[in-house]
MARFI-739950 format. One line per field, with one value per residue (C-alpha): x, y, z; chain; residue number from 1. Coordinates in steps of 0.2 Angstrom, whole numbers, plus 5000, padded with zeros to 4 digits. Layout:
REM residues N
px	(X_...) $
py	(Y_...) $
pz	(Z_...) $
c	(A_...) $
k	(NUM_...) $
END
This chain:
REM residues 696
px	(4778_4798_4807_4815_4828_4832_4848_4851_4870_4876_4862_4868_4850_4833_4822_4806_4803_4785_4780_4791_4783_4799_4813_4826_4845_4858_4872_4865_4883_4893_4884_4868_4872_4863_4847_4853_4858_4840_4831_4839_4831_4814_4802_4799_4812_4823_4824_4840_4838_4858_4868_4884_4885_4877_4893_4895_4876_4876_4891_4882_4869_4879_4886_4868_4865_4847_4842_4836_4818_4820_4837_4840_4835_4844_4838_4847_4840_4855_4859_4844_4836_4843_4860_4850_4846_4829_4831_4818_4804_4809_4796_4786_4799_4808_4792_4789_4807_4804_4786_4795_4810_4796_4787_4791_4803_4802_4799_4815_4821_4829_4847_4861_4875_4892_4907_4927_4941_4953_4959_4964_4972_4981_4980_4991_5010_5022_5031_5013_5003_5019_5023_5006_5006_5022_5012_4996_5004_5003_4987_4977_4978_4987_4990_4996_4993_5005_4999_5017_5031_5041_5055_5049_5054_5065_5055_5040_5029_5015_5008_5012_5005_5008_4996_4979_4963_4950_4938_4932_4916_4908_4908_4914_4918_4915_4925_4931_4946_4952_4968_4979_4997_5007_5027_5036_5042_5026_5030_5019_5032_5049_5059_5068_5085_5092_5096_5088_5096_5112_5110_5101_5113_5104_5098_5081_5076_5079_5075_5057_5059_5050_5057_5056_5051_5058_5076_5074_5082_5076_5093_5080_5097_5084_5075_5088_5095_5079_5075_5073_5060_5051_5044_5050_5040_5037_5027_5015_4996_4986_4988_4971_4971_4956_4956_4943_4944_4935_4944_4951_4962_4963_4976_4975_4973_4959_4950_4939_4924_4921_4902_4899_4893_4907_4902_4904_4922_4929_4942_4952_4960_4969_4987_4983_4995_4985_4966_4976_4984_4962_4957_4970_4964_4946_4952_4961_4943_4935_4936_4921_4905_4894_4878_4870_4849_4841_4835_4821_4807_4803_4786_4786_4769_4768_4783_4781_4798_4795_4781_4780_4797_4796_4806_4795_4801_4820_4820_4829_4842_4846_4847_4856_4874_4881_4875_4864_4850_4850_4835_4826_4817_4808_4795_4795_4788_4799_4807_4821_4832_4842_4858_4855_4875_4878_4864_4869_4853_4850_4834_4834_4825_4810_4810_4810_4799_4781_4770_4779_4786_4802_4799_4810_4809_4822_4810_4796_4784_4769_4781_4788_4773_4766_4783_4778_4761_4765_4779_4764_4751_4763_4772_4754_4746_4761_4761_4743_4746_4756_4745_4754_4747_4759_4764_4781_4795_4802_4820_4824_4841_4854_4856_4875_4883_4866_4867_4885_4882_4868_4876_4890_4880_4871_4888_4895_4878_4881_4899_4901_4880_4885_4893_4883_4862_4856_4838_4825_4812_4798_4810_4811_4825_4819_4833_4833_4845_4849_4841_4839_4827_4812_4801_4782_4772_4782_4784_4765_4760_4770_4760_4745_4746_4750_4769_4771_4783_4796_4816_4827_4847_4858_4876_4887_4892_4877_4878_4875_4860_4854_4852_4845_4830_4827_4825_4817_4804_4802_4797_4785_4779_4779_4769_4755_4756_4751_4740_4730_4729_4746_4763_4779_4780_4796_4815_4831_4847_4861_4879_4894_4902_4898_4910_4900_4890_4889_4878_4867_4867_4862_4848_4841_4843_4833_4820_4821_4820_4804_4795_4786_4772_4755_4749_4742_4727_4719_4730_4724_4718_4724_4739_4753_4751_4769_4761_4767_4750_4737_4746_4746_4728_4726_4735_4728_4712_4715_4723_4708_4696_4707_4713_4712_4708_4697_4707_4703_4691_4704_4716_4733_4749_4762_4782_4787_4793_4777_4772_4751_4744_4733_4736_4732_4724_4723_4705_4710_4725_4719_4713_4708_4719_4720_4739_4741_4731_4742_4755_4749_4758_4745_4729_4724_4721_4704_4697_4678_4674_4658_4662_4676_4679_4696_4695_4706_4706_4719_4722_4729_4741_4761_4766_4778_4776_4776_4759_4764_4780_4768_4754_4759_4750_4759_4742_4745_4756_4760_4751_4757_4744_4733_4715_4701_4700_4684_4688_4705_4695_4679_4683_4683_4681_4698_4692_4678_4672_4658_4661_4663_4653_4658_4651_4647_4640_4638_4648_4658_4677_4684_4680_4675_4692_4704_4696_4696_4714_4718_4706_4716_4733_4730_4718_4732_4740_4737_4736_4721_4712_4692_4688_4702_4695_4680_4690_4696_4679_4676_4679_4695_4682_4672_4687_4694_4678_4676_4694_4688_4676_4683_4697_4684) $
py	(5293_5291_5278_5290_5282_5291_5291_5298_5299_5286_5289_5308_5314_5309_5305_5296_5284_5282_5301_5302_5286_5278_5265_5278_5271_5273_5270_5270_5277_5264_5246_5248_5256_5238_5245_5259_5246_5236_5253_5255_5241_5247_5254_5270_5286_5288_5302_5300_5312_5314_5328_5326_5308_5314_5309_5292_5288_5295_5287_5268_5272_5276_5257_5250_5239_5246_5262_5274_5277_5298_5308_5303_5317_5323_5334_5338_5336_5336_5353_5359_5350_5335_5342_5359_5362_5358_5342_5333_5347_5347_5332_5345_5353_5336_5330_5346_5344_5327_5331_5345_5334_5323_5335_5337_5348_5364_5364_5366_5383_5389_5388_5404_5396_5401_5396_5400_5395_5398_5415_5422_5441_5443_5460_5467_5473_5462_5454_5444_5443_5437_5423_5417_5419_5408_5394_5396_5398_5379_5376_5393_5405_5416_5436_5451_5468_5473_5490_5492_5486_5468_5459_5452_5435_5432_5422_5428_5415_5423_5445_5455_5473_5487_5502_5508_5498_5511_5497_5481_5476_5456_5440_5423_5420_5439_5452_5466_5475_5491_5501_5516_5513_5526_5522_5526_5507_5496_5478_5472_5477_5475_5462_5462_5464_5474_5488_5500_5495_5498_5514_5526_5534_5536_5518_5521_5505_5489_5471_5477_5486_5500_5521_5527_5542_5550_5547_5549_5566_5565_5559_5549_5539_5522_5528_5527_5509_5503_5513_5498_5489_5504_5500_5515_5533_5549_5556_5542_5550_5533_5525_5516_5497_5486_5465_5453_5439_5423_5424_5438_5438_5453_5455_5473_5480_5491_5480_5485_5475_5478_5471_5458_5447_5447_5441_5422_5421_5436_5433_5444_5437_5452_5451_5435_5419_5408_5415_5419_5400_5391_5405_5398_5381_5385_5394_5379_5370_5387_5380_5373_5375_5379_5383_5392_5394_5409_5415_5428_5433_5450_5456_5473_5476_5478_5485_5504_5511_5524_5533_5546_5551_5552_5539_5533_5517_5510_5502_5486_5496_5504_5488_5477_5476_5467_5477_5467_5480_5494_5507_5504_5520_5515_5530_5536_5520_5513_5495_5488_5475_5462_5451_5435_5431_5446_5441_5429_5427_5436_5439_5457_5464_5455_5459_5479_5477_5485_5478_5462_5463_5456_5440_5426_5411_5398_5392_5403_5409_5400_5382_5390_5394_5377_5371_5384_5381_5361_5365_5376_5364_5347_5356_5363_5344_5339_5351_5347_5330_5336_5349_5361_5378_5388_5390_5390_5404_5403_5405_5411_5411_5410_5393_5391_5403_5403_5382_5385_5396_5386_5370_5378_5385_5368_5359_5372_5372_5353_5352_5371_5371_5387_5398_5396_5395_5383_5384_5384_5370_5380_5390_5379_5387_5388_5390_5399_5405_5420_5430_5446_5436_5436_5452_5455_5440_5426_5434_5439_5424_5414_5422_5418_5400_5399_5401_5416_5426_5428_5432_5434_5429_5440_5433_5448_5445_5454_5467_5484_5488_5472_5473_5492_5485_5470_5482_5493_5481_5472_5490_5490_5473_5478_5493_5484_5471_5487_5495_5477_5479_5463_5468_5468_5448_5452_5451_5454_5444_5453_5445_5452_5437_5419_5415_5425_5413_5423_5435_5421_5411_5429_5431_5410_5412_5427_5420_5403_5416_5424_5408_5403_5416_5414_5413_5430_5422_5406_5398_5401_5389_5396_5396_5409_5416_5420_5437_5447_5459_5444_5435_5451_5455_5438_5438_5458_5452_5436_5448_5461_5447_5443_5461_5466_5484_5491_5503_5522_5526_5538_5522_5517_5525_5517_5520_5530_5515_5507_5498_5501_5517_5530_5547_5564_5580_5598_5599_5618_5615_5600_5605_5588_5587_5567_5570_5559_5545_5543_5542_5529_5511_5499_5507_5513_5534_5532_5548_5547_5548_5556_5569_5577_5563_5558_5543_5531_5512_5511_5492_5493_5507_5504_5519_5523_5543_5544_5552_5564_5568_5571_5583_5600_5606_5598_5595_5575_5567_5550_5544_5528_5520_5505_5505_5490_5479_5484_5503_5497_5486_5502_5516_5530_5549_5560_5577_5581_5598_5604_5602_5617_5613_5617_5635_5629_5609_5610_5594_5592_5594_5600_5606_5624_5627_5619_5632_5648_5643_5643_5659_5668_5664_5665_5681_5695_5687_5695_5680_5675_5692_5694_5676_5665_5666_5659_5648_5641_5638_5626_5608_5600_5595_5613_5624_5614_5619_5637_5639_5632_5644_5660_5655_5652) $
pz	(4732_4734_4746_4760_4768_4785_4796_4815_4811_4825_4836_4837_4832_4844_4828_4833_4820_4824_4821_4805_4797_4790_4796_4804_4801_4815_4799_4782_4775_4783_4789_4784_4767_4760_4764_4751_4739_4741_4739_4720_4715_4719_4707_4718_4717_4732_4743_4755_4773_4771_4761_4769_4759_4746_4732_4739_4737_4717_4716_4721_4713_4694_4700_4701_4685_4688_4681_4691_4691_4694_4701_4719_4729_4745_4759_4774_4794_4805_4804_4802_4815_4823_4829_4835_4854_4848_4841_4849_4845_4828_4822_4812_4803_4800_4790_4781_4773_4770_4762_4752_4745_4739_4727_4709_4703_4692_4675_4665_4659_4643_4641_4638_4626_4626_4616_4621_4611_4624_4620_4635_4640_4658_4665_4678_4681_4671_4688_4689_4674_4662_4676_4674_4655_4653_4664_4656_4638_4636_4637_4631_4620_4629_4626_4641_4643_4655_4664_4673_4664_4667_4662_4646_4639_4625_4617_4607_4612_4615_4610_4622_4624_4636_4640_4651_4647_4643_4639_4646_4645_4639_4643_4640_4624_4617_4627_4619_4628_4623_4628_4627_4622_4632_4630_4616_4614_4606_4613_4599_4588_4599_4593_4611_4599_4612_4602_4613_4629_4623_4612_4627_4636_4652_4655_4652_4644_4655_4648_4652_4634_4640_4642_4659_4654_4670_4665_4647_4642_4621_4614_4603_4603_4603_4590_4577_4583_4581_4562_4553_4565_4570_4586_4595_4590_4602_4589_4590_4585_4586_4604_4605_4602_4605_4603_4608_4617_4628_4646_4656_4671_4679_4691_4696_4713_4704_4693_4679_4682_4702_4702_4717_4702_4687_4669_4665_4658_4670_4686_4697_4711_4717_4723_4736_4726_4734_4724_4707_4708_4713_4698_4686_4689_4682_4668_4660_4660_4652_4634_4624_4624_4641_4643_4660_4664_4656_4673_4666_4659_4650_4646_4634_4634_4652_4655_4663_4658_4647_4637_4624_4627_4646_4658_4672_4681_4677_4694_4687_4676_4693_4703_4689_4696_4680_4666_4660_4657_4645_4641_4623_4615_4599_4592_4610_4619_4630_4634_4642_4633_4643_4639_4646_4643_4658_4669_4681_4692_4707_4702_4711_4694_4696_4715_4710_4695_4699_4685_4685_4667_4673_4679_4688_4683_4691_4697_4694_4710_4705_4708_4723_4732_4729_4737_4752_4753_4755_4769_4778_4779_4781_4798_4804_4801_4813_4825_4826_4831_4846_4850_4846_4838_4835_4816_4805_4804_4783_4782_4764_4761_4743_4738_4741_4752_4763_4764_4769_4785_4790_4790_4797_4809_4813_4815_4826_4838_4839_4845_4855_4858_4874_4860_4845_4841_4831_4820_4831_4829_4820_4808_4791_4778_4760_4748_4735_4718_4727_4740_4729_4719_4732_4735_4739_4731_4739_4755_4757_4748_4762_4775_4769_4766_4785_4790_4805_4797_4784_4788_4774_4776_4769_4768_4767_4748_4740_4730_4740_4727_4731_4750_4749_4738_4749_4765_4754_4748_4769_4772_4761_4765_4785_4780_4769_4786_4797_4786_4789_4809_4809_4816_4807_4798_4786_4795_4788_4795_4787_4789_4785_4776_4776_4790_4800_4811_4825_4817_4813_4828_4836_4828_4828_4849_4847_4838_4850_4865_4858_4854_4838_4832_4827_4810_4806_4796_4790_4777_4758_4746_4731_4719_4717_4699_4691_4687_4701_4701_4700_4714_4724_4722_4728_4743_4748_4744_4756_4772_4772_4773_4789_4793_4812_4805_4794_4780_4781_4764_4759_4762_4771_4768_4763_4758_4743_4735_4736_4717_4724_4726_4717_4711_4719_4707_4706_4699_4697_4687_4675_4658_4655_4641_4643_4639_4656_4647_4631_4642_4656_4651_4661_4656_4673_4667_4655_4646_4640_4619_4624_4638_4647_4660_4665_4676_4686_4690_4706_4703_4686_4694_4698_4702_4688_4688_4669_4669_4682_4673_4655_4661_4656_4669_4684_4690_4695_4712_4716_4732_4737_4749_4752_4749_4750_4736_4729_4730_4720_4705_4704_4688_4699_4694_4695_4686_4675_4667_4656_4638_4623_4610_4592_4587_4570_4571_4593_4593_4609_4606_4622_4641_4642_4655_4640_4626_4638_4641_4623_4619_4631_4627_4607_4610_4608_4593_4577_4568_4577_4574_4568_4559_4566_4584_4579_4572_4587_4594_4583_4581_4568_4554_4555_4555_4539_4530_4535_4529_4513_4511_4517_4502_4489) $
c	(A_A_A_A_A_A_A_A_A_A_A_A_A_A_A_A_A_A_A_A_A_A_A_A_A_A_A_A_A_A_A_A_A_A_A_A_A_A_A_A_A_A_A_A_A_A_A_A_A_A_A_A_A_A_A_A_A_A_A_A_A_A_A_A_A_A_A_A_A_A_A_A_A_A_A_A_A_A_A_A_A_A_A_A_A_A_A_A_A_A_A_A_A_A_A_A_A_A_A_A_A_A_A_A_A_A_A_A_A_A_A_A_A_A_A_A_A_A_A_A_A_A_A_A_A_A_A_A_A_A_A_A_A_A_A_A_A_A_A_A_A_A_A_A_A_A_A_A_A_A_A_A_A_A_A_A_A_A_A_A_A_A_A_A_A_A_A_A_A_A_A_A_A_A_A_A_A_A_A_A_A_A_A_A_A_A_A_A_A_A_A_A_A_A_A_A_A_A_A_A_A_A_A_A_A_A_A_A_A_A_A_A_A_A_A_A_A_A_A_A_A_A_A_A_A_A_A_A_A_A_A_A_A_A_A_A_A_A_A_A_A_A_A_A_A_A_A_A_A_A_A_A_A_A_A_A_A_A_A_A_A_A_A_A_A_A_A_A_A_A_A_A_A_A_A_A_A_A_A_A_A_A_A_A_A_A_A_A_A_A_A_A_A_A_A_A_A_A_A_A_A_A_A_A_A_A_A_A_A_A_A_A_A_A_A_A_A_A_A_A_A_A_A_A_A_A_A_A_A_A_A_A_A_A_A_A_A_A_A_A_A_A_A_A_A_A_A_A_A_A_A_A_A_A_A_A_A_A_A_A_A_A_A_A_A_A_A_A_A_A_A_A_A_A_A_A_A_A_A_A_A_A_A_A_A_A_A_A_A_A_A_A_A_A_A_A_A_A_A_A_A_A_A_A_A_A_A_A_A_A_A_A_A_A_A_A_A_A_A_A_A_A_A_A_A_A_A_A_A_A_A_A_A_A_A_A_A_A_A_A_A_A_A_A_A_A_A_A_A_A_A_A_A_A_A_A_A_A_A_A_A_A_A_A_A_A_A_A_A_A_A_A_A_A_A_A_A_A_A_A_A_A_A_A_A_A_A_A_A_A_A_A_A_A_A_A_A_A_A_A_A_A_A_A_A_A_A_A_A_A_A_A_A_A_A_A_A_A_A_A_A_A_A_A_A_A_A_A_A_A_A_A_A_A_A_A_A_A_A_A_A_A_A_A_A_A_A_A_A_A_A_A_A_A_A_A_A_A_A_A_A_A_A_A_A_A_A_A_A_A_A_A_A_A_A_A_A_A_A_A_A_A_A_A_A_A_A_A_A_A_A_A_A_A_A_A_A_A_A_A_A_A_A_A_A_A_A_A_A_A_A_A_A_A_A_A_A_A_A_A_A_A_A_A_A_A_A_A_A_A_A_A_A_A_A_A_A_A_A_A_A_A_A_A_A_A_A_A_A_A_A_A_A_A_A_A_A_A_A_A_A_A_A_A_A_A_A_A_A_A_A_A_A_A_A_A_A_A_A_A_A_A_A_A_A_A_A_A_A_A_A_A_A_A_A_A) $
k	(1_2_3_4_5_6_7_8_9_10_11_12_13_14_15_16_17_18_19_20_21_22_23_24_25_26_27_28_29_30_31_32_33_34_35_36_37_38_39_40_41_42_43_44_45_46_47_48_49_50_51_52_53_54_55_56_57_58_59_60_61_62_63_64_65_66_67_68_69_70_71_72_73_74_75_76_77_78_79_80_81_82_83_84_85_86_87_88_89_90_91_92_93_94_95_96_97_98_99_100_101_102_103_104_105_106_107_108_109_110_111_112_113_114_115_116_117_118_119_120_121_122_123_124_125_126_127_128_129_130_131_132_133_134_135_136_137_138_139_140_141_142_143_144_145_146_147_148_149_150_151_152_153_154_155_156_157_158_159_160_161_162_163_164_165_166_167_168_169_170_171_172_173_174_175_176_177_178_179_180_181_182_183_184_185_186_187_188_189_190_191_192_193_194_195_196_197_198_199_200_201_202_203_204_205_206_207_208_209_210_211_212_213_214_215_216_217_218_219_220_221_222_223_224_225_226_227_228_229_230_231_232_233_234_235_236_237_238_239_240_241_242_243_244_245_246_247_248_249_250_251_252_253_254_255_256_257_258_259_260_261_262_263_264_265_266_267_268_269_270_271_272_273_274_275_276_277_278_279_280_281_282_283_284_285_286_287_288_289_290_291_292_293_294_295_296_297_298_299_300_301_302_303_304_305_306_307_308_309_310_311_312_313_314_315_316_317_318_319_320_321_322_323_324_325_326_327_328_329_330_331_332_333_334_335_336_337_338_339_340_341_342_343_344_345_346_347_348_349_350_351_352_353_354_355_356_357_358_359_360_361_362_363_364_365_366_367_368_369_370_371_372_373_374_375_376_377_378_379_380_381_382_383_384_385_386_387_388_389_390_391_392_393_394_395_396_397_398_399_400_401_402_403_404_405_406_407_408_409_410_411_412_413_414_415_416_417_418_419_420_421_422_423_424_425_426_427_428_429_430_431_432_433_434_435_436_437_438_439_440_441_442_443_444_445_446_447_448_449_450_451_452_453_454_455_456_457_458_459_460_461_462_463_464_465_466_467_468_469_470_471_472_473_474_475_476_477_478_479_480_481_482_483_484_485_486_487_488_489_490_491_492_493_494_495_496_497_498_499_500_501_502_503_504_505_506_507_508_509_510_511_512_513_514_515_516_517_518_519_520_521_522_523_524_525_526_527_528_529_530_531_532_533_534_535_536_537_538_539_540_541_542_543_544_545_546_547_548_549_550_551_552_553_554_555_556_557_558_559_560_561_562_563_564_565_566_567_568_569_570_571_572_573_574_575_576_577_578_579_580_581_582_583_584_585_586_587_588_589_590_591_592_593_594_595_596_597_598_599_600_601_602_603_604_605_606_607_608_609_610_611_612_613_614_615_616_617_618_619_620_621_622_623_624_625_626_627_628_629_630_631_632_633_634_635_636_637_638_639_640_641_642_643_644_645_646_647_648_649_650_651_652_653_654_655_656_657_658_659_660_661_662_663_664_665_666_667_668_669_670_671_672_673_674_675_676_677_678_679_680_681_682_683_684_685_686_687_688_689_690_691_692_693_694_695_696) $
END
């Protein structure tokens, strides 16, 4: 257990001491800070309830001659609590943070390297980017590419290239640019004589060294007082150039990389002074070595992208907003392949994935729904002891810019408490990496351990892909919920920038109007399993134990972009050629050795369609829906026919329907005239040896 020292800000919070179990300082920061100071010489780690002091606190503690037992650990209550219009309810929620602050953290994740040199290429018109390159020029290894021309500077002190980028693509420390060079005059080359300037008789070249080609009337005048350097040609045939570098600024109204989440290395401020001059101030520190957490985890061999040939599900290709995710076809089986130096953690891959072969793993579901599970039960023990029934609301939200607007939001209830809404006293924030990285198993897994409902706070600055999957997947969530007999457990709060509190505070008075909810079920003992299909059989097979509704046999429908669901067949159309089971990445579609029997284990199911896209036939549909557990684990029976038995040895080699099929189509050819069509009736290892001894 940790030492938790707990403030109530100059008295500005009503914390009762007695229910929170701990001393409560009025001024921990300021005259009681000793109590701080005592507390580093313990043998316990040290939770402090303050964020807002949070660098004076690290910074006493580096001071302490004492070494730290375990990190300090900081978690914030005034905001989120004490300074809301339900402070003095907010004892449950209070201790559940506390409880949560208390536990151990993750385990650590493997580390991305990058290496940059300080090689650095400024994009954008010349008035801007060589201002920036003159300033930058001492301290980086600097190069331009000017896309409109500018006055360039005597001085070669740094390349300087001219042209349209065709290419832009990489990340810190291995970008590769390439660009079209489209004026005659080749900056590269230009020796900035001045030859040029002077020889053209219709001031076409200024001291940007470039022809406007609007004014230039081929005396090719320039051309011959620049002979002997060579850097003016009309007949140019090779324009492309291509360089690689470690940093880019791009200061194009357009830019090339317009993502919401740019690679590591990449900055475009736009045309604002004021972002180009912050952006400039992190690119000096961009050299060195650096190192960010490798946020995934990939599975291949329960990955449904693709097989014998056929694309089923490339739901993470499509919802990557970075690039990160590229198709992979070996010998017709196929894989995705991620670059962990373009991810940068949203997480919204995992969240799409139907098998769960993309995993997150900052932290990974299993330590957050032990985190989730503790902040369920530590609230509910609470509210117990007040008499209060009513369970917890989870606020998921990204770790920065959702802790931003709620604090913001907390400071502006505290001081203008008429205009703005605070957190209500049941609804406890859970932050994670980034909001795109939750989908079905935490949010199900949430409810099931005992919290009411689940409301997801979207920030504004997500990447349109992202907040169409996370609707997506609470419809999906919603839907499952219904097909149970429960109403709609899973809300999205979608703000349009993280300034906008109003949005916010909207919806937190909302949710304070309508009171706290009921838990739909009995909390769950069990563990979250990081694979996403174990932890989602867990928690179905937990709701339908609970379920107000029975499911229909033929089962509940549910959204097209549903990851469970079974398959619908045309008896009449299938051959039982078992082209659907070759095909079929999870092992759900099974054939028989013995007898034509093709059948189906929904569980093992994700939708993915490449069985439907591989029978010849078209005799297979998706069909999304919900059906009880045990219906979903049993082998069930999709098509079965009587089988042809070889004419020669009476083995069974095929169904009677597959063999009429082929009798008819193949009948009219001549080359299956007289003994060849008995041929056909019989099985691979007799028709060898009739052919054997027809030759002989």
């Amino acid at each position: 257990m940790s030492q938790k020292l707990v403030c109530n800000c100059n008295g500005t919070m009503p914390l009762d001491q007695k229910a929170l179990g701990v001393p409560v300082h009025q001024s921990l920061c300021r005259q009681e800070v000793g109590s701080f100071l005592k507390a580093l010489d313990g043998a316990d780690s040290i939770v402090v309830a303050c964020t807002q002091e949070g660098a004076l606190f690290t910074e006493l503690a580096e001071q302490s001659e004492k070494p730290l037992v375990a990190p300090l650990r900081f978690v914030n209550i005034r905001e989120v609590a004490g300074w809301t219009q339900e402070a003095k309810s907010s004892g449950p929620k209070i201790a559940a943070l506390l409880a949560l602050a208390d536990m151990a953290e993750a385990e650590p994740v493997p580390v991305v390297n990058y290496e940059s040199q300080g090689r650095l290429l400024i994009i954008g018109a010349g008035s801007q980017a060589l201002p920036w390159a003159e300033k930058l020029s001492q301290s980086l290894d600097v190069s331009v590419l000017c896309t409109e021309p500018g006055d360039l500077p005597l001085a070669r002190s740094y390349p300087i290239y001219s042209g349209e980028v065709t290419k832009l693509d990489g990340y810190l420390g291995n970008f590769l640019v390439a660009w079209d060079l489209q004026n005659p005059i080749d900056p590269e080359m230009c020796t900035r004589c001045g030859a040029c300037v002077v020889a053209c008789p219709e001031n076409a070249i200024n001291l940007s060294y470039q022809i406007d080609l609007d004014k230039c009337q081929s005396h090719r005048a320039c051309v011959t007082a620049c002979a002997s350097i060579g850097a003016i040609s009309f007949e140019r045939t090779e324009r492309a150039r291509d360089a690689e570098f470690d940093l880019i600024l791009d200061l194009r109204t357009n830019p090339k990389m317009r993502m919401s989440q740019t690679p590591k290395g990449y900055f475009a401020p736009g045309n604002d002074p004021l972002e180009q001059a912050l952006l400039v101030n992190q690119l000096v520190e961009m050299v060195g070595e650096f190192e960010k957490p490798k946020y995934f985890i990939y599975q291949d061999k329960i990955c449904a992208h693709g097989r014998n040939g056929k694309v089923g599900c490339s739901a993470c290709i499509d919802v990557c907003s970075t690039g990160a995710i590229a198709s992979i076809f070996k010998n017709g089986q196929g894989s995705v392949e991620v670059n962990p130096n373009l991810c940068m953690g949203c997480g919204a891959c995992a969240t799409v994935c139907p098998s769960g072969a993309m995993r997150y793993n900052y932290p990974s579901v299993s330590h957050q729904g032990k985190e989730l599970k503790n902040l369920a039960s530590v609230f509910s023990a609470e509210a117990k002891k007040l008499h209060l029934t009513t369970a917890p609301s989870l606020l998921l939200h990204t770790l920065t810019a959702g802790t931003q607007m709620i604090d913001a939001l907390g400071r502006s209830a505290h001081v203008m408490p008429k205009q703005f809404e605070g957190l209500p006293a049941f609804v406890i924030p859970y932050a994670i990496e980034h909001i795109a990285s939750t989908g079905l198993d935490l949010w199900l897994g949430a409810l099931s351990y005992g919290f009411s409902e689940v409301v997801l706070l979207l920030s504004g600055d997500e990447d349109p892909a992202y907040r169409l999957a996370l609707e997506e997947q609470s419809q999906l969530a919603n839907a499952i919920l219904q097909a149970y007999g429960f109403d709609d457990r899973v809300h999205l709060v979608m703000a349009n920038s993280v300034d906008d509190l109003q949005t916010v505070s909207n919806a937190m008075g909302s949710l304070r109007q309508r009171g706290a909810l009921k838990a739909i079920c009995t909390p769950a003992s069990f563990g979250l399993s990081d694979q996403k299909r174990e932890a989602l059989e867990a928690v179905l097979e937990h709701l339908e134990k609970q379920a107000k509704t029975t499911l229909p046999e033929a089962g509940a429908p549910l959204p097209k972009t549903s990851l469970l669901g079974g398959l619908a067949m045309n008896a009449e159309s299938c051959t039982l050629c078992m082209s659907c089971v070759s095909s079929c990445p999870e092992g759900a579609l099974l054939d028989n050795p013995d007898e034509p029997i093709l059948s189906f284990i929904e569980k093992q199911c994700v939708q993915c369609g490449i069985c439907v896209q591989t029978c010849p036939e078209q005799a297979l549909a998706l069909d999304p829906r919900l059906r009880k557990v045990e219906q979903r684990k049993q082998k069930a029976v999709l098509n079965e026919a009587q089988a042809f038995h070889c004419i020669s040895c009476g083995k069974p080699f095929g169904t009677s329907k597959m063999i009429d099929l082929m009798l008819a189509k193949l009948g009219a050819h001549g080359a299956f005239a007289g003994a060849a069509m008995d041929r056909l009736k019989m099985c691979g290892d007799c028709r060898v040896v009739d052919m054997v001894k027809k030759e002989t």
